[in-house]
C-alpha positions as CSV (number, residue, x, y, z in Angstrom):
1,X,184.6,63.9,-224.7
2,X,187.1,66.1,-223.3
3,X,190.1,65.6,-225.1
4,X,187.5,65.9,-228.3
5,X,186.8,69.8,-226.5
6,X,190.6,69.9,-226.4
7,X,191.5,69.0,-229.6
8,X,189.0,71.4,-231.1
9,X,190.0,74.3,-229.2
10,X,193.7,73.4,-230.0
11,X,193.3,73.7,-233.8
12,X,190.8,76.8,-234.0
13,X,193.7,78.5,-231.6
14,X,196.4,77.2,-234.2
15,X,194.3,78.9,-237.0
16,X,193.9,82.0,-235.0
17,X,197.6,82.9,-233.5
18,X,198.4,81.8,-237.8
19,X,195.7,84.8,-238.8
20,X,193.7,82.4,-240.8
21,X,190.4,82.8,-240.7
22,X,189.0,81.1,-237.7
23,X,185.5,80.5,-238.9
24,X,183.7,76.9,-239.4
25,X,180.6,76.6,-242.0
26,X,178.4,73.1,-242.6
27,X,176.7,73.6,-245.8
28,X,173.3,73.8,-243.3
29,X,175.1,76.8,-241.7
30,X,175.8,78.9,-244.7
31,X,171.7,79.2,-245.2
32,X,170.8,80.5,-242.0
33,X,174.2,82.4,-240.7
34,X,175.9,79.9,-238.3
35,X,178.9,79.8,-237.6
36,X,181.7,78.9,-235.2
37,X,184.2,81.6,-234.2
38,X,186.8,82.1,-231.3
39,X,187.0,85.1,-228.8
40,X,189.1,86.4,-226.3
41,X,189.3,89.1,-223.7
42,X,192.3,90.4,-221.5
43,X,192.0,89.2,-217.7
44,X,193.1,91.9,-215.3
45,X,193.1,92.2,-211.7
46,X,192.4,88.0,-211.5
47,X,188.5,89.2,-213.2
48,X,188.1,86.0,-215.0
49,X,184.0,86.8,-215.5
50,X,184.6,89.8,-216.9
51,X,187.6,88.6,-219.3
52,X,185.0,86.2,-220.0
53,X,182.4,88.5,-221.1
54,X,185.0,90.1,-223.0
55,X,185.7,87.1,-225.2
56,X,182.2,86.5,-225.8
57,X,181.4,89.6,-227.3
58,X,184.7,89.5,-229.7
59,X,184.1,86.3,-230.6
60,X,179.8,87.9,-231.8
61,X,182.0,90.4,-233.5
62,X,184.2,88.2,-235.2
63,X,181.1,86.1,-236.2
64,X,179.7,89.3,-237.4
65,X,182.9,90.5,-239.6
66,X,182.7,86.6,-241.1
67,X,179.1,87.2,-241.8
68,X,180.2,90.4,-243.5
69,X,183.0,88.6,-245.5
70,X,180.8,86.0,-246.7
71,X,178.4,88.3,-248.1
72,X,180.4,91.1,-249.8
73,X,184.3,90.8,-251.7
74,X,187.2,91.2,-249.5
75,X,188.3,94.1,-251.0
76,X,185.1,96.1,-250.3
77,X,185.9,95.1,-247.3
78,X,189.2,97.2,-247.2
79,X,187.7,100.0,-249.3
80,X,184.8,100.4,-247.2
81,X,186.2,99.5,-243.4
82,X,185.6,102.9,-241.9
83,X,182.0,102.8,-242.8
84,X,181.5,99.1,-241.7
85,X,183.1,99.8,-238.2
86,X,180.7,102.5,-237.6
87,X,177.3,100.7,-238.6
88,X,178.1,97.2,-238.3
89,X,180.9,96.0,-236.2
90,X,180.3,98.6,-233.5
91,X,176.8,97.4,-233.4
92,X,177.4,93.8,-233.9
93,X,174.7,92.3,-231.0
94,X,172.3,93.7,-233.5
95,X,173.0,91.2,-235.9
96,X,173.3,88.5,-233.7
97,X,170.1,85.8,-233.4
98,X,171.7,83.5,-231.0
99,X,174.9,82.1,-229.3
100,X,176.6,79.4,-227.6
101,X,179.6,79.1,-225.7
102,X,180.9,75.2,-227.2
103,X,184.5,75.5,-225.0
104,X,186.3,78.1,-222.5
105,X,189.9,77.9,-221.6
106,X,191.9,80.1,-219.6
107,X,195.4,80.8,-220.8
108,X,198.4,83.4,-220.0
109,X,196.7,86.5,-219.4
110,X,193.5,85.8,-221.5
111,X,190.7,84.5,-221.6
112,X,189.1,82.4,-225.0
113,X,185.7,80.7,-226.0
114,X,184.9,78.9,-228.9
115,X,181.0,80.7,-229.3
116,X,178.7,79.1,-232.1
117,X,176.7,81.9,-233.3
118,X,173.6,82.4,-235.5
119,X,173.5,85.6,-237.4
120,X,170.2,87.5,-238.8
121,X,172.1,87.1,-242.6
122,X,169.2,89.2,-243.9
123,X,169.3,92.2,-241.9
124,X,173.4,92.1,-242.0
125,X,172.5,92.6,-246.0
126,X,170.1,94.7,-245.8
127,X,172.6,97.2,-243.7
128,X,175.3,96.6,-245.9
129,X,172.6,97.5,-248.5
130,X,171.4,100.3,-246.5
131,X,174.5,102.3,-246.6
132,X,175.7,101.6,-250.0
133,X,178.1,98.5,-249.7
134,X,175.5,95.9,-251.2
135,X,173.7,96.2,-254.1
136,X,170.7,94.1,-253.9
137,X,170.9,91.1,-257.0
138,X,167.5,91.8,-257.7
139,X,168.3,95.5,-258.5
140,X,171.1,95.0,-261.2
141,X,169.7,96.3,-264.0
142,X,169.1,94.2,-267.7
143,X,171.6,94.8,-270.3
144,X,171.4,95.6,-274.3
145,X,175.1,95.1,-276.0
146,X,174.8,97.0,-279.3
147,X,178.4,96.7,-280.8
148,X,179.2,96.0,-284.3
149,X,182.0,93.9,-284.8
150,X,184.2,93.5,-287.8
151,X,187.0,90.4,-288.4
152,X,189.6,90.7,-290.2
153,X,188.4,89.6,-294.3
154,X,185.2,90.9,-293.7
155,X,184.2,94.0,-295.9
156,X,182.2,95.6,-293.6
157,X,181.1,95.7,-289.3
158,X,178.6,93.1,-288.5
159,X,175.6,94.5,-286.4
160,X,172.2,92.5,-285.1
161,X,169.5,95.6,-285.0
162,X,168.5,96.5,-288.8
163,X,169.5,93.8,-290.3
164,X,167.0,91.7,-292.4
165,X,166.6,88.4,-291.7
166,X,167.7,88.8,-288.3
167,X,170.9,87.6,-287.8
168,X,170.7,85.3,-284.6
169,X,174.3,84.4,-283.5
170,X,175.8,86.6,-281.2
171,X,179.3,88.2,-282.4
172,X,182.4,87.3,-280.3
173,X,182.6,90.4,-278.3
174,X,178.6,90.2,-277.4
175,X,179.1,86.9,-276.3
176,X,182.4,87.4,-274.6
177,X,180.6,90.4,-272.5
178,X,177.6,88.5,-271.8
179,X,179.0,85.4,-270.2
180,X,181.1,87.6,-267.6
181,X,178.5,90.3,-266.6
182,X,176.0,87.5,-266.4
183,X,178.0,85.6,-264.1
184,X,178.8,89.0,-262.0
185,X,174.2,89.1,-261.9
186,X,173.3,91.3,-264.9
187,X,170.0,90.1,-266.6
188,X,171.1,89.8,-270.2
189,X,168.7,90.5,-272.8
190,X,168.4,88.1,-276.1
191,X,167.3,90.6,-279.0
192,X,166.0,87.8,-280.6
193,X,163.6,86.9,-278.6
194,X,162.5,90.5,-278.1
195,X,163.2,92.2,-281.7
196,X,160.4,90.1,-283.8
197,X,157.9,92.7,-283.4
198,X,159.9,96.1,-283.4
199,X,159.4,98.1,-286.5
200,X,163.6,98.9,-287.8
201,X,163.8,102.5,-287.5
202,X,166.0,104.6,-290.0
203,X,168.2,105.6,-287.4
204,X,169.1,102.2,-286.5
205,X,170.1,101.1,-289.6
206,X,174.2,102.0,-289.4
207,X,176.5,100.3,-287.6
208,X,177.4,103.0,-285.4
209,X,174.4,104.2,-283.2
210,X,173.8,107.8,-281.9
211,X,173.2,107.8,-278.4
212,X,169.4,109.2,-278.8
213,X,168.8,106.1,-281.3
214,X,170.2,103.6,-278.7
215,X,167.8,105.0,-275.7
216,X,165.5,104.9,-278.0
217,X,165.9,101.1,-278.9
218,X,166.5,100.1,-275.3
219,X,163.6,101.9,-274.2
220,X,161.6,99.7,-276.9
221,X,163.1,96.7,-275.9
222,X,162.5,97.1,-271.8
223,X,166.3,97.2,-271.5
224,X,168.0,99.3,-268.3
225,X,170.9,99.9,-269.9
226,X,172.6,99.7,-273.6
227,X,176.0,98.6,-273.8
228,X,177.0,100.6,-277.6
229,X,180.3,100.6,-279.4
230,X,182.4,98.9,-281.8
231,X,185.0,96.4,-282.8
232,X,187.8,96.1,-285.1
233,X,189.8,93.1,-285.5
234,X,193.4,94.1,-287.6
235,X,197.0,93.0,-289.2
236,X,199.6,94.6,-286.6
237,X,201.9,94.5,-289.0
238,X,204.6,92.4,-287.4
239,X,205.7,89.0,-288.4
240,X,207.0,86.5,-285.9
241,X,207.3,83.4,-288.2
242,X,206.7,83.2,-292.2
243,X,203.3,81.2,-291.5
244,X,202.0,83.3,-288.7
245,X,200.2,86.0,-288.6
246,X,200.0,89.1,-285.7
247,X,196.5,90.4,-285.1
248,X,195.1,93.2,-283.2
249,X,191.9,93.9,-281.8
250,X,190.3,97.0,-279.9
251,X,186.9,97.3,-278.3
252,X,185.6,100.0,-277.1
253,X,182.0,100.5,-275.6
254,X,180.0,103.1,-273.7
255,X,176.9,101.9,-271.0
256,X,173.8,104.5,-271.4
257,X,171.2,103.8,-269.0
258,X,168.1,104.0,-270.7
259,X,166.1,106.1,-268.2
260,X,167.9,109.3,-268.7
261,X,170.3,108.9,-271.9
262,X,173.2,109.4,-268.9
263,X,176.7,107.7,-270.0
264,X,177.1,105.6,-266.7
265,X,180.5,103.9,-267.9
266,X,182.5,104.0,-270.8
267,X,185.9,101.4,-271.8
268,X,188.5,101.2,-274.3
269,X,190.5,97.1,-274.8
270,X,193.1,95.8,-276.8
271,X,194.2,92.1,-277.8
272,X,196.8,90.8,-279.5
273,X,197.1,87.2,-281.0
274,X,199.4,85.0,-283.1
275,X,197.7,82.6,-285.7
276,X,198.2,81.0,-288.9
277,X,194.5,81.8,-289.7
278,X,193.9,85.1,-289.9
279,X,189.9,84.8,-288.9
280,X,190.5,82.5,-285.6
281,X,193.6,84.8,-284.7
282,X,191.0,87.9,-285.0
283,X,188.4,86.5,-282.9
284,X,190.8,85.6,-280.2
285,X,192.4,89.1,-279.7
286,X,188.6,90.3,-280.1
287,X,187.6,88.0,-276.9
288,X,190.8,89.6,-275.0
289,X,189.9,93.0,-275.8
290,X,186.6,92.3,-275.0
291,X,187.0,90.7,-271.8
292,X,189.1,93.9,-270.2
293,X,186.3,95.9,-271.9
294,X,183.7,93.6,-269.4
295,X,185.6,93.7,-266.6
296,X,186.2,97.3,-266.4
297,X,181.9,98.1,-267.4
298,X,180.9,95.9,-265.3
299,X,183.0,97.7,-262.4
300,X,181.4,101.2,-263.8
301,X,178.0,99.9,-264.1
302,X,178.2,98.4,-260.8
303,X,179.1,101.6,-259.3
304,X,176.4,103.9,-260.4
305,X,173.9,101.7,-259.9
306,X,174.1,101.0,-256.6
307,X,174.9,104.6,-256.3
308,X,171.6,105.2,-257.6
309,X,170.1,102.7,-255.5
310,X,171.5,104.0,-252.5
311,X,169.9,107.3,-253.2
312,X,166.5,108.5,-252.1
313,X,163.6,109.7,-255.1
314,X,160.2,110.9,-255.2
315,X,158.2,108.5,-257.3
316,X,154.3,109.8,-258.2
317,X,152.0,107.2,-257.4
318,X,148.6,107.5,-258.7
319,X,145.9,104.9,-257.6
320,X,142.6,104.5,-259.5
321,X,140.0,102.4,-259.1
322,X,139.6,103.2,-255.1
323,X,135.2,102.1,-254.6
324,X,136.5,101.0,-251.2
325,X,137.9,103.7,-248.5
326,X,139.0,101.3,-246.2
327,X,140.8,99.2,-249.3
328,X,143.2,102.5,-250.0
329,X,143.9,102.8,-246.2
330,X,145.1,99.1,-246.3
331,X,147.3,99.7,-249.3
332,X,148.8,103.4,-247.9
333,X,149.3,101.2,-245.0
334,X,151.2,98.3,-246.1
335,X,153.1,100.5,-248.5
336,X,154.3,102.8,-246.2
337,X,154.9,100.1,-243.6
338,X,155.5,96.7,-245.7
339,X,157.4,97.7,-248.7
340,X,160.8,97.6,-248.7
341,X,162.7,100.6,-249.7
342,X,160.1,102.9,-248.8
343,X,160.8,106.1,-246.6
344,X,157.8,107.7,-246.6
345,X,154.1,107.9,-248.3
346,X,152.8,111.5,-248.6
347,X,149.2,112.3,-249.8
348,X,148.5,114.7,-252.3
349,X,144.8,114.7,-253.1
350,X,142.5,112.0,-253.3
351,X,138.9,112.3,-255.1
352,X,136.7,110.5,-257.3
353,X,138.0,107.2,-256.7
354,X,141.7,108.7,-257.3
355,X,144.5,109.2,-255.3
356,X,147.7,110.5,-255.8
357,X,150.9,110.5,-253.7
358,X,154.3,111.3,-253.5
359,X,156.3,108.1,-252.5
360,X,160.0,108.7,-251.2
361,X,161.6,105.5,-252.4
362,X,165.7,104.4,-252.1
363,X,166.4,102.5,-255.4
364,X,164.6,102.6,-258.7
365,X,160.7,102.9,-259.7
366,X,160.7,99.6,-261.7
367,X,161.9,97.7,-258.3
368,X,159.0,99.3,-256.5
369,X,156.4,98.5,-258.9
370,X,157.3,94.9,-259.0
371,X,157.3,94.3,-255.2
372,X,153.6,95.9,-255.3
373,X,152.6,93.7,-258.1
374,X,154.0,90.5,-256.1
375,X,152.8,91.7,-252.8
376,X,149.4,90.0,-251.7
377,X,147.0,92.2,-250.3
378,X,144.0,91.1,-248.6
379,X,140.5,91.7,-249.9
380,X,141.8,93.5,-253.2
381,X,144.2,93.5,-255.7
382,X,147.3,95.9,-257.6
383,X,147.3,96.3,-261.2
384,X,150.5,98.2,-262.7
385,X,149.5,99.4,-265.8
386,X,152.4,102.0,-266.6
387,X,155.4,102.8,-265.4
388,X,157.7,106.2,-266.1
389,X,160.9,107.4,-265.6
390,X,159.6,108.9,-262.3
391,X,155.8,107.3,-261.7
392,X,153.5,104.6,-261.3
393,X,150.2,104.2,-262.3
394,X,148.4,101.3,-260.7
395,X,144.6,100.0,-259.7
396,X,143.0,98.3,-257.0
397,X,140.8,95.9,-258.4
398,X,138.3,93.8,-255.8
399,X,139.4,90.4,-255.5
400,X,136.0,89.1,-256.7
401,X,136.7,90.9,-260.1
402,X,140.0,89.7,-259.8
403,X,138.5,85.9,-259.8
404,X,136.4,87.1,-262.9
405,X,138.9,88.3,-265.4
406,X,141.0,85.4,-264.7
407,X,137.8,82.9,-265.4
C-alpha cells in the first residue's frame, strides 16, 4: 500500500515540476467537480504544520483554477486572469465542497499533499457567469441565416423567404454556418418548419433584404437574431492547368438582433478553389468563405450577447388574475428570492386583481419568462401570455382551474 502512495505521489510530482497539468478526472468526477490536485507550501523556521496548511490551500486553489479551466476556454483564461484572480482564485474556499488529503511528503524545503477535492461546479459557473466570463448555454440566442447565394452558371442569387414553393434545401453557405454555430450552442432555426404559415411580404421578396424587413421577418419567426447577407461564387480569372478551373467566393453577412434592429456583428470571407467542374469548385470556395464568415460571427455574436447578459434591465411585469392576496405575496416572494438573475422586485401599484412591478433582471426578458413558466409554484399557477422587448404579461391561475382547462 505504501509503495502504491509512493508511486502516485512520484508521478503527479513528475507532471508538476514538467508544468503539465497536475489534475486527475474519472468520468464520475467530471459530473460533480472532483478532482485530484497537488499542493505545496514553503517550510520555514522547521514549521512543518504550517507549510502544511500552506500546501493544502494551494492545492484547493489549484483544484479551483482546474475547475475554472474545465469550464471556460483557455484563452479566456489568459484574457480574463486579472478578473478571475480577484473573484475566484483569491476566494477559492468558496468554491470548495469538500477535501482530502490522499498523501503528504516532506521534501527540500517544502512541503506537498496530494488533496482530492470536490468543487461546487455550479456556483464556480454561476461566478464566472456573474462577472461576464460565462455565458449561460441556455441564454445563446436562436439564429435566422437570410443569405442568398449564387454558383457560378446560375443566372441569378438563390434565396429561401419569398420563394414559392418553398424551397427546402439549405444553400451551402447556410448549411456551412449552421453546423459550426450550432456546435459552438446557437439554437438554429429551420424556416421550413416555421415559414408554412407566414404571409410573403413585398419587402421580402428580393434577394437582398433591408434591415427593417429582416427584423421584421425574424420578429415573425420568434428568431433572436438574423444572420443577412450574400454570396457570390466567381471565375478568378487564372488558369493553373488547361482542364482546371480557378474559382472565387466571398461571403459576407451582418447579425441584427431582432429586439432592437442593432447590428451586433458584421463579417466579410473569401475562398478560393481549383476544379475541373466549375459548380463543385464554387461550392467549395463558398464553404471556405463561409466558414471564416462563421467563425468570426459567432465570436461577435458571442460577445454582445453575453455583454448583454451581463448587464442589468428593468423589465415591467404586470400580473393579472390576483383573487388570492396571499397567492401574489408567494409569487413576489419566490420571484424576488428564487429566480435566478433577479436583483430586485419593486412594486408599482397593485389594484383590482392587478399588479404591476418593475423587475431589475441581469440577462434578457425571454430567459426570465421561461424560468417563471417552468417554475412550480404551490397552490397556483403562471401563465405568460405576452412578452415585449422590455415586459411581461402573465396570470396566476388557481391550480384547481389549472386541473380544469387541461381536462
Amino acid at each position: 500500500m505504501k509503495s502504491m502512495k509512493h508511486l502516485l505521489m512520484a508521478l503527479l510530482f513528475v507532471g508538476y515540476v514538467l508544468g503539465f497539468n497536475t489534475v486527475s478526472w474519472s468520468q464520475q468526477g467530471e459530473q460533480n467537480g472532483t478532482l485530484d490536485v497537488i499542493g505545496r507550501g514553503a517550510i520555514f523556521n522547521d514549521d512543518v504544520a504550517k507549510a502544511r496548511d500552506e500546501a493544502v490551500a494551494d492545492g484547493l486553489r489549484n483544484a479551483v483554477e482546474n475547475g475554472v479551466g474545465i469550464s471556460i476556454p483557455s484563452e479566456s483564461v489568459v484574457d480574463h486572469f486579472q478578473l478571475l484572480s480577484d473573484h475566484i482564485y483569491a476566494r477559492a474556499e468558496e468554491f470548495v465542497h469538500d477535501y482530502k488529503v490522499l498523501t503528504e511528503s516532506k521534501s527540500g524545503g517544502y512541503y506537498r499533499v496530494v488533496v482530492r477535492a470536490r468543487l461546487f461546479m455550479g456556483a464556480l459557473q454561476e461566478k464566472l457567469q456573474a462577472i461576464g466570463i460565462l455565458a449561460p448555454q441556455k441564454e445563446m440566442p436562436s439564429l435566422l441565416f437570410l443569405l442568398s447565394e449564387q454558383n457560378i452558371g446560375e443566372p441569378s442569387p438563390r434565396y429561401w423567404w419569398g420563394e414559392t414553393p418553398f424551397r427546402a434545401s439549405r444553400s451551402v453557405v447556410e448549411d456551412t454556418l449552421s453546423k459550426y454555430m450550432r456546435k459552438k450552442g446557437f439554437v438554429i432555426l429551420d424556416p421550413e418548419k416555421l415559414f408554412q404559415d407566414i404571409e410573403i411580404m413585398p419587402e421580402w421578396l428580393g434577394p437582398d433584404l433591408s434591415t427593417e424587413a429582416a427584423v421584421r421577418l425574424g420578429e415573425q419567426l420568434d428568431s433572436d437574431v438574423v444572420v443577412v447577407g450574400n454570396a457570390v461564387a466567381r471565375r478568378s480569372g487564372n488558369v493553373f492547368a488547361r482542364n482546371m478551373k480557378s474559382i472565387q467566393a466571398t461571403v459576407s453577412g451582418r447579425a441584427i438582433n431582432t429586439d432592437n434592429g442593432v447590428v451586433i456583428g458584421s463579417s466579410q470571407g473569401t475562398g478560393a478553389a481549383l476544379h475541373s467542374n466549375e459548380s463543385v469548385g464554387g461550392k467549395e470556395a463558398l464553404m471556405l468563405a463561409a466558414s471564416a464568415v462563421a467563425e468570426d460571427l459567432t465570436r461577435q455574436i458571442t460577445a454582445n450577447w453575453q455583454k448583454a447578459a451581463a448587464q442589468s434591465a428593468l423589465v415591467d411585469l404586470v400580473v393579472r388574475g390576483i383573487k388570492d392576496y396571499a397567492d401574489f405575496v408567494t409569487f413576489r416572494t419566490i420571484l424576488r428570492n428564487d429566480i435566478p438573475g433577479v436583483n430586485n422586485v419593486y412594486l408599482r401599484t397593485i389594484k383590482s386583481g392587478e399588479a404591476k412591478m418593475d423587475v431589475d433582471i441581469k440577462g434578457h426578458v425571454q430567459t426570465l419568462a421561461d424560468q417563471l413558466m417552468l417554475k412550480n409554484f404551490e397552490g397556483f399557477g403562471v401563465n405568460v401570455f405576452e412578452i415585449s422587448q422590455n415586459g411581461i404579461k402573465l396570470e396566476l391561475i388557481p391550480k384547481q382551474d389549472t386541473w380544469e382547462m387541461i381536462q
